[in-house]
C-alpha positions as CSV (number, residue, x, y, z in Angstrom):
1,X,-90.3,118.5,77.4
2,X,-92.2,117.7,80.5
3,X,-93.5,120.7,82.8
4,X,-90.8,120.8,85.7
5,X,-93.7,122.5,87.7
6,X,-97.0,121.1,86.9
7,X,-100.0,122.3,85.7
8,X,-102.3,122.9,89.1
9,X,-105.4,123.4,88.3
10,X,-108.9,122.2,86.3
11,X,-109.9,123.7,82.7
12,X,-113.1,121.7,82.8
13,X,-115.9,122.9,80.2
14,X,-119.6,122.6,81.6
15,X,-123.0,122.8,79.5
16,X,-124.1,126.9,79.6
17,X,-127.6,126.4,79.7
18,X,-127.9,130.5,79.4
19,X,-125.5,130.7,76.0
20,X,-125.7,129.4,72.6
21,X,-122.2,130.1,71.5
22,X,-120.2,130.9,74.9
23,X,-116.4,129.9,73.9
24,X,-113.9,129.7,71.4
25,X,-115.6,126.5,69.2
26,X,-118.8,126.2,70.9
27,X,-119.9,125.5,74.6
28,X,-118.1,121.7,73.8
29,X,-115.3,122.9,71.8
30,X,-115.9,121.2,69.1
31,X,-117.1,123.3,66.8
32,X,-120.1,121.5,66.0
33,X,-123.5,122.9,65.7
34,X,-127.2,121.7,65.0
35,X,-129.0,124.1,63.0
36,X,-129.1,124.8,59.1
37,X,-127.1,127.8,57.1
38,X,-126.9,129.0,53.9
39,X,-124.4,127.5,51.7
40,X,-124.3,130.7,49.3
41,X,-124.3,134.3,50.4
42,X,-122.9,137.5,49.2
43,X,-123.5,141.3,50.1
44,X,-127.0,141.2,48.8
45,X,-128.0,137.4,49.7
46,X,-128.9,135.8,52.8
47,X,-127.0,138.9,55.0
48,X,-129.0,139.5,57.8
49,X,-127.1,141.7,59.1
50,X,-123.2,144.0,59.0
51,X,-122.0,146.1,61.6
52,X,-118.8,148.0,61.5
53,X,-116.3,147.4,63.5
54,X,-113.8,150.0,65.4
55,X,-110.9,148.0,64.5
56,X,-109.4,144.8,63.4
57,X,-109.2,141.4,65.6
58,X,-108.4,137.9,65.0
59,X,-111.2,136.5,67.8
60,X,-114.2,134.7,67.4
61,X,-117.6,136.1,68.3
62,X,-119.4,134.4,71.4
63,X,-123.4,134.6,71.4
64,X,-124.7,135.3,75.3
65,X,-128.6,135.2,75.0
66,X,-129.7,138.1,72.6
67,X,-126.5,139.4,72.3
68,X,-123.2,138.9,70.3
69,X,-119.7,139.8,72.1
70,X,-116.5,140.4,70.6
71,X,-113.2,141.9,70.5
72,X,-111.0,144.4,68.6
73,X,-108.4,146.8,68.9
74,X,-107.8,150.3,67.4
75,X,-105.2,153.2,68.0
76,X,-101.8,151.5,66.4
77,X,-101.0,149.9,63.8
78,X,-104.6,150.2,62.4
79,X,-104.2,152.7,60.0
80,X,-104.7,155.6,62.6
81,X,-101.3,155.7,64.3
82,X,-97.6,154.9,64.8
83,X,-97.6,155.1,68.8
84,X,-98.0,152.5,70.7
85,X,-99.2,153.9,73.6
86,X,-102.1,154.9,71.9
87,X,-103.2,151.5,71.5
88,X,-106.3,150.0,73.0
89,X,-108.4,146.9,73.1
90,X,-112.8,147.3,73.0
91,X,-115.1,144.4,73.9
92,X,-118.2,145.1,71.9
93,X,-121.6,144.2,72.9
94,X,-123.8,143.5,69.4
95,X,-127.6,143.0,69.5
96,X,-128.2,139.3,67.9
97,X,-131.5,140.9,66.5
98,X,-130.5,143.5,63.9
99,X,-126.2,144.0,64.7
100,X,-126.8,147.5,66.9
101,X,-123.6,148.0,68.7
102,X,-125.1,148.3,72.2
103,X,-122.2,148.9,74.2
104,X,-118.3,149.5,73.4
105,X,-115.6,149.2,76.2
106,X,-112.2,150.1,75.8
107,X,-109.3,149.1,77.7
108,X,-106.0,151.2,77.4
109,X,-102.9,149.0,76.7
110,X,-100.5,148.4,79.4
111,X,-97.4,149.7,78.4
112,X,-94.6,148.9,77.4
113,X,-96.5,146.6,74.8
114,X,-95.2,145.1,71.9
115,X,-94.4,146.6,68.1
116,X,-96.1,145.9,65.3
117,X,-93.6,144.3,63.5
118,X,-92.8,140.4,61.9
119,X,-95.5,137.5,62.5
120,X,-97.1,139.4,65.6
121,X,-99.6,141.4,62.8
122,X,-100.3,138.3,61.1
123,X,-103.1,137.7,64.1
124,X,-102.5,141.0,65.9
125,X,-103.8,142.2,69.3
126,X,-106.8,141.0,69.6
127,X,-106.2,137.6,69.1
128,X,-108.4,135.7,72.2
129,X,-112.2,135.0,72.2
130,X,-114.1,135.9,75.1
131,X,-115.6,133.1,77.3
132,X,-118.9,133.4,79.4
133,X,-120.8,132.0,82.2
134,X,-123.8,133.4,81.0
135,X,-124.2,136.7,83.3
136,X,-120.3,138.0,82.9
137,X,-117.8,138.0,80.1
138,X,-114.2,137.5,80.6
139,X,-111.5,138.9,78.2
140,X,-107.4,138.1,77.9
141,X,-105.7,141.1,77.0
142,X,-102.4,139.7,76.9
143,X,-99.7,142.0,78.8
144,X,-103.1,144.4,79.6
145,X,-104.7,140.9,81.8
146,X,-107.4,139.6,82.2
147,X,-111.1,141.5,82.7
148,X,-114.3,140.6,83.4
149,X,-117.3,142.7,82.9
150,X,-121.1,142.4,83.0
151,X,-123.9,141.9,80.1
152,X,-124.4,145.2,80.5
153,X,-120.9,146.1,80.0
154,X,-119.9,147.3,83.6
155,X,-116.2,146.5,84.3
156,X,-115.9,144.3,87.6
157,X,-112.0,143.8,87.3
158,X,-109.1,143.8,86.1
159,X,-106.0,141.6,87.4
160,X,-102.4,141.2,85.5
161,X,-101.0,137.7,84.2
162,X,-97.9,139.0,83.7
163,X,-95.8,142.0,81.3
164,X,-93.0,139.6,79.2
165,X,-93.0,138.7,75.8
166,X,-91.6,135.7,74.3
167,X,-88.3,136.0,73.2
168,X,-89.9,135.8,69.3
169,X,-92.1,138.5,70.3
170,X,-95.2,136.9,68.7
171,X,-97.8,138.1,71.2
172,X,-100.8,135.5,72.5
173,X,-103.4,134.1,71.2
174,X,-104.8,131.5,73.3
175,X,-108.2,131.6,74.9
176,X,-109.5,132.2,78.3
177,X,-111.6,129.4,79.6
178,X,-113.9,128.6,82.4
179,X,-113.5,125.9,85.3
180,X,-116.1,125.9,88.2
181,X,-115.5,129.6,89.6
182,X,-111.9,130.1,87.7
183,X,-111.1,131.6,84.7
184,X,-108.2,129.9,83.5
185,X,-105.4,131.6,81.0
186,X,-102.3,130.1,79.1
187,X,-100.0,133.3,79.8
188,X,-97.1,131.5,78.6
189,X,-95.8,134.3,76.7
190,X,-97.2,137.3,79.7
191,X,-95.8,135.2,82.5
192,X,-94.6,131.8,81.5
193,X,-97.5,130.2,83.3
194,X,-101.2,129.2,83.6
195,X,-103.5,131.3,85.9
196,X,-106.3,130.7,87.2
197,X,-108.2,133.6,88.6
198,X,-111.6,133.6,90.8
199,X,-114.2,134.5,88.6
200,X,-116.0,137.0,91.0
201,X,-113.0,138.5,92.3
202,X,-110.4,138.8,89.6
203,X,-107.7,137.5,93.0
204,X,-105.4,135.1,92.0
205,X,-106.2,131.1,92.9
206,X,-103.4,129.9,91.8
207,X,-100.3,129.8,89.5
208,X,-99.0,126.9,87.6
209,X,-95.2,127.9,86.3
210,X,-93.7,125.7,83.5
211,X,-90.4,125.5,82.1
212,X,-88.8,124.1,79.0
213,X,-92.3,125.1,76.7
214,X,-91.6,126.8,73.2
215,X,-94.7,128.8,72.1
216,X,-97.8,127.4,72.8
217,X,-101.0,129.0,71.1
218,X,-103.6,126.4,71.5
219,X,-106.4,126.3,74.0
220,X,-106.6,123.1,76.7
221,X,-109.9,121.1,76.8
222,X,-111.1,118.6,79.1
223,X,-112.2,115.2,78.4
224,X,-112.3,111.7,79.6
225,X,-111.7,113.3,82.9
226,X,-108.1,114.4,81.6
227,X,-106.8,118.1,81.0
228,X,-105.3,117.7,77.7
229,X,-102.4,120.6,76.9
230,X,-100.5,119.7,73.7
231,X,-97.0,121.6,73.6
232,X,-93.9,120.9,71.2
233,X,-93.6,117.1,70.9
234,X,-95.9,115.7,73.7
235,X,-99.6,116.1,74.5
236,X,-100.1,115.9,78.0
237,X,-103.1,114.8,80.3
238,X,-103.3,116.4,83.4
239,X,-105.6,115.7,86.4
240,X,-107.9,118.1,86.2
241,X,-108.4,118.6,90.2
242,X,-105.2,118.7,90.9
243,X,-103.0,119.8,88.1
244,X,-100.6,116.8,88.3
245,X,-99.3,115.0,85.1
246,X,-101.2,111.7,85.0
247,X,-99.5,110.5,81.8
248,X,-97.7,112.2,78.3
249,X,-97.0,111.3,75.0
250,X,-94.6,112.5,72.4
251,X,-94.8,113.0,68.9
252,X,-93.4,114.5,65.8
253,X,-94.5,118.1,66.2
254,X,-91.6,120.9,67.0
255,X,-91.8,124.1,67.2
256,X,-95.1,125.8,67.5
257,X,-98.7,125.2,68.6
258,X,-101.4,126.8,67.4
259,X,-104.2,123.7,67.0
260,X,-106.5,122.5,70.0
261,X,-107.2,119.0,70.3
262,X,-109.9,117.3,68.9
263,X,-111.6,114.4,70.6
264,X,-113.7,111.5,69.4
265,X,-114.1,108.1,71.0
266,X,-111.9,107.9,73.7
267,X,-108.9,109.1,71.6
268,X,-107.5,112.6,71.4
269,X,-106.0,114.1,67.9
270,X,-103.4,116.3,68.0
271,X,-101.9,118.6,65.1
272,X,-99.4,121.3,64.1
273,X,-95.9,122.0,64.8
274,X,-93.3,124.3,62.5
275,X,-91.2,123.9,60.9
276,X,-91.4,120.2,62.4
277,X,-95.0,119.1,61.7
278,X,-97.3,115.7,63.0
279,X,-100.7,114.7,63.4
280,X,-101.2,111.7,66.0
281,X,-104.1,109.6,67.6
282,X,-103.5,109.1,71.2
283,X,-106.0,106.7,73.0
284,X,-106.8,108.7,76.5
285,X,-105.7,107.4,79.8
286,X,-103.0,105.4,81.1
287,X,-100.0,106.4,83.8
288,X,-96.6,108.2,82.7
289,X,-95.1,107.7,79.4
290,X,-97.6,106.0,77.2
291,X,-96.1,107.0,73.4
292,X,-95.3,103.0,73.0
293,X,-98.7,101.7,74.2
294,X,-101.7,104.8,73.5
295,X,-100.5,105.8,70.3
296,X,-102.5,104.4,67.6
297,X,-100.7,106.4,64.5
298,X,-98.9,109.0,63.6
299,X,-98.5,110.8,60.4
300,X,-96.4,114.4,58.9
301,X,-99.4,115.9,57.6
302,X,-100.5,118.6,59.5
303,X,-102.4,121.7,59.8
304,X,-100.1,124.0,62.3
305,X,-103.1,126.8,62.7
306,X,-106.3,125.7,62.3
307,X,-108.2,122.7,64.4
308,X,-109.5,119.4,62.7
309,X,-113.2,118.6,63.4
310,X,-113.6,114.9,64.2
311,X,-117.0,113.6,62.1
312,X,-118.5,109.9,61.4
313,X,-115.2,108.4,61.6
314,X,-112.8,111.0,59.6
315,X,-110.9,114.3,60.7
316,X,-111.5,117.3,57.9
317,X,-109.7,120.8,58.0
318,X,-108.3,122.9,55.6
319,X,-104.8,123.4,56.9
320,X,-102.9,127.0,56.6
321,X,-101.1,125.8,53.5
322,X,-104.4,125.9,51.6
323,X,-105.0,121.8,51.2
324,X,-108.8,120.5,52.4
325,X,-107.5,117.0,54.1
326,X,-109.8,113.9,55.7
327,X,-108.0,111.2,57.2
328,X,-109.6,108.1,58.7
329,X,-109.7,108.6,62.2
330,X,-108.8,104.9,63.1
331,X,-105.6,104.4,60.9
332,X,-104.3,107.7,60.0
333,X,-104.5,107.5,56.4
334,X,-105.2,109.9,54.4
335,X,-108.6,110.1,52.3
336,X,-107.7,113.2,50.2
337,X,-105.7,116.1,50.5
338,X,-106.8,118.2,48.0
339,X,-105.6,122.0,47.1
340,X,-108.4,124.9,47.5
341,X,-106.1,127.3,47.1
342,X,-102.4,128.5,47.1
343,X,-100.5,129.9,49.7
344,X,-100.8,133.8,49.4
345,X,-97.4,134.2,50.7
346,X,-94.9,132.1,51.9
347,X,-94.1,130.6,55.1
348,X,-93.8,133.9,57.5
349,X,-95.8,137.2,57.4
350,X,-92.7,139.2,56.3
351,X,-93.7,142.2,58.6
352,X,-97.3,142.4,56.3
353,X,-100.7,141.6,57.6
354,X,-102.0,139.2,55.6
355,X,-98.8,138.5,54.4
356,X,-98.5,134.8,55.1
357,X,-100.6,131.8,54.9
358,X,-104.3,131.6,53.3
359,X,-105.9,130.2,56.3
360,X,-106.0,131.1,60.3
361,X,-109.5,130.3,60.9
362,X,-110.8,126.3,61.8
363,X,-113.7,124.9,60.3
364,X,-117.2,124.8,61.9
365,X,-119.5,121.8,61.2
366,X,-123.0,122.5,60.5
367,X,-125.8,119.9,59.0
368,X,-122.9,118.1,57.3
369,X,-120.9,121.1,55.8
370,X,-117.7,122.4,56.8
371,X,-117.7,126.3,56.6
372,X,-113.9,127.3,56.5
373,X,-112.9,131.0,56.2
374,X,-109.8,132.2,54.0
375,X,-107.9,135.2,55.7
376,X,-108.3,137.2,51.7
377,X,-110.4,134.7,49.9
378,X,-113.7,134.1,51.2
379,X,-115.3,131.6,53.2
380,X,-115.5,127.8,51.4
381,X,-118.1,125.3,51.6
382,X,-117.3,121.8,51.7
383,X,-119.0,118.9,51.8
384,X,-117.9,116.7,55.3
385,X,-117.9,113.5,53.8
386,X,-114.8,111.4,52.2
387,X,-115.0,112.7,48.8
388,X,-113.6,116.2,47.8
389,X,-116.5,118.8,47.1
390,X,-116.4,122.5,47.2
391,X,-120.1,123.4,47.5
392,X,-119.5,127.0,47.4
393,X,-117.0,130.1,48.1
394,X,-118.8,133.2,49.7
395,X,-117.4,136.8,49.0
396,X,-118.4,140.3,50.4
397,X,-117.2,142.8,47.4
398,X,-117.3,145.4,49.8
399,X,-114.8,143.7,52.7
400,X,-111.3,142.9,51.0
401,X,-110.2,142.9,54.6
402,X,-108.6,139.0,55.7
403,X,-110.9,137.4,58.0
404,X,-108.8,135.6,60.7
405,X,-111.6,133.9,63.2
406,X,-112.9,130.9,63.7
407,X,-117.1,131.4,63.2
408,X,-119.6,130.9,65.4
409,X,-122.9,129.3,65.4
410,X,-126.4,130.0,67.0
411,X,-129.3,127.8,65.6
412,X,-129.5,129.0,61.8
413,X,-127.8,131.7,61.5
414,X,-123.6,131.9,61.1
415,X,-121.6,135.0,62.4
416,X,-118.4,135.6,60.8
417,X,-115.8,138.6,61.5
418,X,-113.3,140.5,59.1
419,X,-110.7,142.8,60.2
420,X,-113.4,145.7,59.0
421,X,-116.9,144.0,60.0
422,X,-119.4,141.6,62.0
423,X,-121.6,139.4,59.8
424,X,-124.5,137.6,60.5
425,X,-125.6,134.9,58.0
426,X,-129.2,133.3,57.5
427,X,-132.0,132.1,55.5
């Protein structure tokens, strides 16, 4: 289903020369990083660092300089309460150096917010990784909107996307990213909309309404000079200065969307989809409709949470269902799809946290490893090369808390977050 009001506005990604780790997947989102880790680490080995966190989150650290932002929430449905206007959301400012908390903010939930109930808990609250320019951070609250404070934790506003919930009640959990002097949301579930909002200001630039979308959880990037959105069975390219629909495709993939896009030689990849799932190669560009003449395969394997990483020629994830897969980024086929480990528990969360499938988190790609956290299981190694190899699975004996986020990378050192705890991994 085509937008019946398009998209108008740019999510355009630039180089943040003051930030080492400044978005959801790295300043490119890609996930890709130089650098060297650890492949093996416990509580005792190659931990530089653990700091305790006031609550659970399913959002990705961002690394701004000598310090390490993220998110959480506490209040309901943590353990401390059944009342859910005692809920509240903290951005946490972490020193890179030794894990201090430096600052904690907390932001009060606007109410009336959403129960804890069903597939909302299997991600939670706290669901959205910060973005930065490198002198503020910006935040998506959901229902509470959109904030932006300084590095030294001053709040400079706050401005609402909207107070709805989807009819399935799921909550958000796509990212806030930055375009020139915008930050750009996907308030789909808030307000049925993208919003962009000035940067400085908070004041609304503008506001993109689009009908017809089922539940979209994945986080636009730019390339090729297109905005690329994927929804339920299309990906589409947008201008990126002007928000108009330049072209579409459609594919097997209902329901849904959690993945981004990946992007690799002048073709995007697109994933996911429940219960209806694809995976497609879509060569960029082109006017209108171009299913017939841009698609270059499409296949049913998918993974309907976690992103692929695109690398020498293959796609590698390990999909929610608990299979590591790498398919040949030119034809589609698959090179293995191999089990790491079985589904903890069905297709749906059941009203538990943790409940449902094994992995949330996407891969990140350092010096030819894949490092791909388990929500209960700890975080596998694997070898990023067309031959199944598990190099190593990494437990904490003291966290039996799931880890839902994606990692991030700065130089040699890996940070990884539980529902209890920040880690920082090194040498």
């Amino acid at each position: 289903m085509r937008p019946i009001f398009l998209l108008a506005a740019a999510v355009l990604f630039s180089t943040h020369t003051h930030a080492d780790w400044p978005r959801l997947r790295g300043a490119n989102g890609d996930a890709k990083a130089e650098g060297s880790l650890p492949v093996k680490w416990s509580d005792t080995e190659h931990l530089k660092w653990k700091t305790v966190l006031p609550g659970p989150g399913s959002s990705s650290p961002i690394i701004i300089g000598d310090k390490v932002f993220i998110t959480c929430w506490s209040g309901y449905a943590d353990g401390s309460s059944d009342d859910v206007t005692r809920l509240v959301r903290h951005l946490i400012c972490v020193s890179k150096a030794d894990g201090k908390i430096l600052w904690d903010k907390t932001v009060p939930a606007v109410q009336p917010e959403d129960r804890a109930n069903g597939m909302l808990m299997e991600h939670g609250y706290a669901s959205s990784t910060p973005v930065s320019d490198g002198s503020s951070v910006f935040v998506f609250f959901g229902k509470t909107g959109v904030l932006a404070f300084d590095l030294d934790g001053k709040q400079l506003w706050q401005t609402s996307v909207g107070t709805d919930s989807n009819r399935k009640g799921w909550g958000s959990a796509s990212s806030p990213i930055l375009h020139q002097n915008n930050v750009i949301v996907t308030a789909y579930d808030e307000g049925g909309a993208m919003v962009a909002l000035d940067k400085k200001t908070g004041k609304q630039v503008w506001r993109a309404a689009a009908e017809g979308l089922n539940t979209v959880y994945s986080t636009p990037l730019v390339s090729g000079g297109d905005l690329l959105l994927p929804v339920a069975n299309e990906v589409w390219g947008l201008n990126p200065d002007s928000g108009k629909l330049r072209w579409y495709a459609t594919y097997n993939m209902g329901g849904n969307v959690s993945p981004g896009v990946t992007i690799a030689d002048g073709t995007v990849f697109v994933t996911g989809g429940y219960p209806t799932a694809g995976t497609a190669a879509i060569r960029l560009g082109g006017k209108g409709d171009i299913t017939q003449t841009n698609t270059l395969w499409s296949i049913n394997s998918a993974s309907y949470i976690p992103t692929p990483i695109y690398h020498e020629g293959h796609l590698y994830v390990i999909n929610d269902a608990g299979f590591a897969m790498c398919i040949d980024a030119k034809t589609g086929n698959e090179i293995y799809r191999e089990r790491v480990m079985e589904n903890s528990g069905g297709q749906g969360g059941g009203g538990r946290r943790g409940g449902g499938k094994p992995f949330y988190a996407s891969p990140v790609l350092v010096d030819g490893r894949l490092y791909c956290p388990s929500r209960k299981n700890g975080v596998f190694v694997i070898a990023a090369k067309p031959a199944f190899e598990v190099l190593a699975k990494n437990t904490f004996a003291s966290d039996t808390t799931q880890m839902n986020a994606t990692p991030s990378v700065d130089a040699n050192r890996l940070y990884l977050r539980s529902d209890k705890a920040l880690y920082c991994i090194g040498e």
